[in-house]
N, C-alpha and C positions, 0 to 999 in steps of 0.2 A: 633130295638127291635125284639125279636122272635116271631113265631106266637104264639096267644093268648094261643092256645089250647099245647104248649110247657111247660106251667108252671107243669102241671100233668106227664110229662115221668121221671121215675127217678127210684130207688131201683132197684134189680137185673132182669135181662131180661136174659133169655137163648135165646141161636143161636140155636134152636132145630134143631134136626140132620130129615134128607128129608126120609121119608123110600122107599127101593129099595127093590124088591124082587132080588134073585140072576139071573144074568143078567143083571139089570139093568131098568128094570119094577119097576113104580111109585107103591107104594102099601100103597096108601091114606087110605086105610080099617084102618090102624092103627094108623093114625092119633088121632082117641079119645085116646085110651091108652095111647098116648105118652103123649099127656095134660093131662090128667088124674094125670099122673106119675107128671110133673111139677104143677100143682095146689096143689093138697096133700102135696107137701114141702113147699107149700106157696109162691111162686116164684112170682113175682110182674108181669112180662109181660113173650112174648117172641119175636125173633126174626126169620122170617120166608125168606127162600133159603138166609141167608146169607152162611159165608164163611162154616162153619159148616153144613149148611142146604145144602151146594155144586150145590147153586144157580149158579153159572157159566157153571156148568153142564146138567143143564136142556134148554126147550126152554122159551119162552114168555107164551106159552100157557100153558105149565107145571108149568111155576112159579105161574100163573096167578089160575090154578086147584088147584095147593096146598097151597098158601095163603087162596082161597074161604074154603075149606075145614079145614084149625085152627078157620077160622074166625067163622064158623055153629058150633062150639063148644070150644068158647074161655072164655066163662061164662062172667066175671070181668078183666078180665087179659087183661092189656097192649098188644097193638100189631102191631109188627112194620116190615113191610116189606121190604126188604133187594130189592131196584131195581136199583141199577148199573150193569150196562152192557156194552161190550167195545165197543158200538157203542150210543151213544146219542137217537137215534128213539128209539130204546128199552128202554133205564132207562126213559124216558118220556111215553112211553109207558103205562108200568107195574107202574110209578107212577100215574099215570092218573088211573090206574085202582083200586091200592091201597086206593086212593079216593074216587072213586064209591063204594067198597065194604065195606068202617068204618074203614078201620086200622086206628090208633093213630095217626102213624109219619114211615115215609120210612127212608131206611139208604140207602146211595147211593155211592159207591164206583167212584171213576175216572176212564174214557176208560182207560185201561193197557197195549195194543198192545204196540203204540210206547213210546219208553225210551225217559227221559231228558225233556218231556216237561215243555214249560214255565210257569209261573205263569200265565200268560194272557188266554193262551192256555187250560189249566187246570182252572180257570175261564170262558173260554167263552163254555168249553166241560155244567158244573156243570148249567152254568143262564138258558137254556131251559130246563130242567129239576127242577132248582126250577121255573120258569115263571109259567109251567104243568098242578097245581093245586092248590087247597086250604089246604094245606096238613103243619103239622111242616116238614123239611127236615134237617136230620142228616146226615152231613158228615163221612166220611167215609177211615179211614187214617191208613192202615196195606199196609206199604215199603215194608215189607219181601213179600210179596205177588203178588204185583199189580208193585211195582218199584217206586212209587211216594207218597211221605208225603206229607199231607194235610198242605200248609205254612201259614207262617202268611200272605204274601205276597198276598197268596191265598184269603186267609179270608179277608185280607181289601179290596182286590175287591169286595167280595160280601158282605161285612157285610151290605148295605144298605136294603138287601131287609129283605122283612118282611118275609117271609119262612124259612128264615136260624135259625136254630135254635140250632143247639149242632155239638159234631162231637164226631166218636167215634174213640179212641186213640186204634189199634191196636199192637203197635209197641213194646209192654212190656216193655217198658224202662221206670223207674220211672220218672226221671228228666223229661222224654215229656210230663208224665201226668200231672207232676205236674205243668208244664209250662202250659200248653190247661186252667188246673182248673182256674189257680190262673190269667193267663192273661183275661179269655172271660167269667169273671164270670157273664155277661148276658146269655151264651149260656148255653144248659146242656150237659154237659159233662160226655161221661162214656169211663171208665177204659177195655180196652178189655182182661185183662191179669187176669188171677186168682190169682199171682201174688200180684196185686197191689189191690185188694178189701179192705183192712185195711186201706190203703193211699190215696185210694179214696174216702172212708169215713172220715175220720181224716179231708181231706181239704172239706169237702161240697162239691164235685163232686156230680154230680148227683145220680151214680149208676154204675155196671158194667153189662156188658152183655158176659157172660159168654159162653164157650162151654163144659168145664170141668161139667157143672150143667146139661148135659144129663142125664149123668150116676148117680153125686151126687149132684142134687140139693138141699138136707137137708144139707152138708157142706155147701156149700156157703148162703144159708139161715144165717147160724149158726155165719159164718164169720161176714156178713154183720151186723146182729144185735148187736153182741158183740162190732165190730168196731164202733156204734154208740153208744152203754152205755157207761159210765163213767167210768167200769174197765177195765182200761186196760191190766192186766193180765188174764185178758177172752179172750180180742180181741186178742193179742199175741198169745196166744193158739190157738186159733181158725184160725189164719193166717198161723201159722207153719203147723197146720193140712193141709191146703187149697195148702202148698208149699210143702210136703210131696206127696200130690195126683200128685201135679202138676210135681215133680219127676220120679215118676210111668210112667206118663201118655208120659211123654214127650220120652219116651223109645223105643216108639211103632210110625209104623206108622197114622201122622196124619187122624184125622176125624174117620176109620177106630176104633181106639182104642176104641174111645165115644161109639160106635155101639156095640164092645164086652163088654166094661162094662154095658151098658144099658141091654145087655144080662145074664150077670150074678146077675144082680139086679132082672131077672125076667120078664124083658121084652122081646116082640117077639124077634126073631132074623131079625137082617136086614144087607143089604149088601151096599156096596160103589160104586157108578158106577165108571167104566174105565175114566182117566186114573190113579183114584186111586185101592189099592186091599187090601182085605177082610186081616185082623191077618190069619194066618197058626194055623191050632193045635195046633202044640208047640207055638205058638207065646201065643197063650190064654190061654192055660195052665202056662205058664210064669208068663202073668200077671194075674192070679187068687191067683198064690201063691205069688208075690208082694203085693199084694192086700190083703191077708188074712196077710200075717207080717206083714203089716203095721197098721194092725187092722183096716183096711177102709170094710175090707168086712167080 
């Protein structure tokens, strides 16, 4: 069974983006605005230095600074701390600490250094990090990124403990999601792809946790509840919108692009650390005027 306090994670979570001044300087001072911006669309929780948050990018103690700092201004809102990391002391770590400081539920990727590893292996990385704390623990399953999907194989090693509690499908592939949903309907399950938020709701998935919802967290609102009423010609609508953005979006490079749109929304400007880089000029003026045909901006 999952932990007790697992039954309440669920509806949309943004992967809030980590702010950077240029260079590469934490610039936590805008941490209120950013939630600000996310609670105003009504956005259920968020997700703090995941992949979006460019949580592999920072230290222990940065993740640990900018978690503290959504947490002193999180109001209501869900909140869930992203602490994998490719070494085990650390995602034990920063869950231990997630802990101490009230987050919800952590999301916890797999060590990613070495390729191939086995289901055991990736089992015995995951048990001392759920052992950790008192905490729900959300797995954590984006292939494209890290090189290893979170198995079933995976899961029935750990399904016994009581920590485990969901996983989050990054993989954008329908059929995976809707495999996680429909197989571990004790766990909560969220959909990582903007993508699949109509499909996630349709099967009773928990939720999704979005990165697309920096910039427009009012669509994916908009998706999610539609995909929950009864018309279905809303929710269609409201998904083609969410696969329109996600066209846009997909054009530009990653994480970076979240940052120019949140900027053209009116939010501060903020930059990407090394080894990603900032939209060009052109690049933002590109997608401004993407943005404005598409009638998103």
């Amino acid at each position: 069974m999952p932990h007790a306090k697992a039954s309440k994670l669920g509806g949309v979570l943004t992967a809030i983006a980590t702010p950077f001044e240029e260079g590469g300087k934490l610039a936590l001072q805008h941490v209120p605005t950013l939630v600000d911006f996310q609670k105003s669309a009504g956005i259920d929780g968020l997700v703090v230095c995941g992949t979006n948050g460019e949580g592999t990018s920072l230290s222990v103690e940065e993740r640990m600074r900018t978690l503290e700092a959504v947490m002193s201004v999180k109001g209501d809102m869900l909140i869930v701390a992203a602490t994998g990391a490719a070494n085990t002391p650390d995602a034990v770590a920063l869950t231990r600490h997630a802990a101490e400081v009230g987050a919800d539920a952590v999301l916890v990727l797999p060590p990613f250094f070495f390729k191939n590893p086995s289901h055991t292996g990736v089992a015995d990385a995951f048990m001392p990090v759920l052992d950790s704390a008192d905490i729900p623990v959300l797995l954590y399953s984006i292939p494209q990124m890290s090189a290893i999907r979170i198995s079933d194989e995976t899961l029935a090693l750990l399904a016994y403990h009581p920590n485990l509690s969901g996983l989050k499908d990054s993989s954008g592939d329908a059929e995976s999601a809707r495999h996680y949903i429909t197989a571990y309907r004790e766990l909560r399950m969220f959909a990582g792809s903007d993508r699949l938020v109509q499909l996630t709701a349709q099967l009773n998935g928990a939720g999704s946790i979005t990165g697309g919802a920096n910039g427009f967290p009012d669509l994916v609102m908009a998706a999610r509840h539609a995909a929950l009423s009864a018309d279905t010609e809303a929710a269609d609508a409201a998904q083609r919108i969410l696969n329109t953005m996600m066209d846009i979006l997909v054009k530009y490079p990653l994480i970076a692009v979240n940052k120019s749109v949140m900027k053209l929304r009116g939010l501060p400007p903020l930059s990407v650390r090394p080894t990603l880089v900032n939209l060009s000029a052109q690049q933002e003026d590109n997608l401004r005027s993407d943005l404005v045909q598409a009638g998103l901006l």
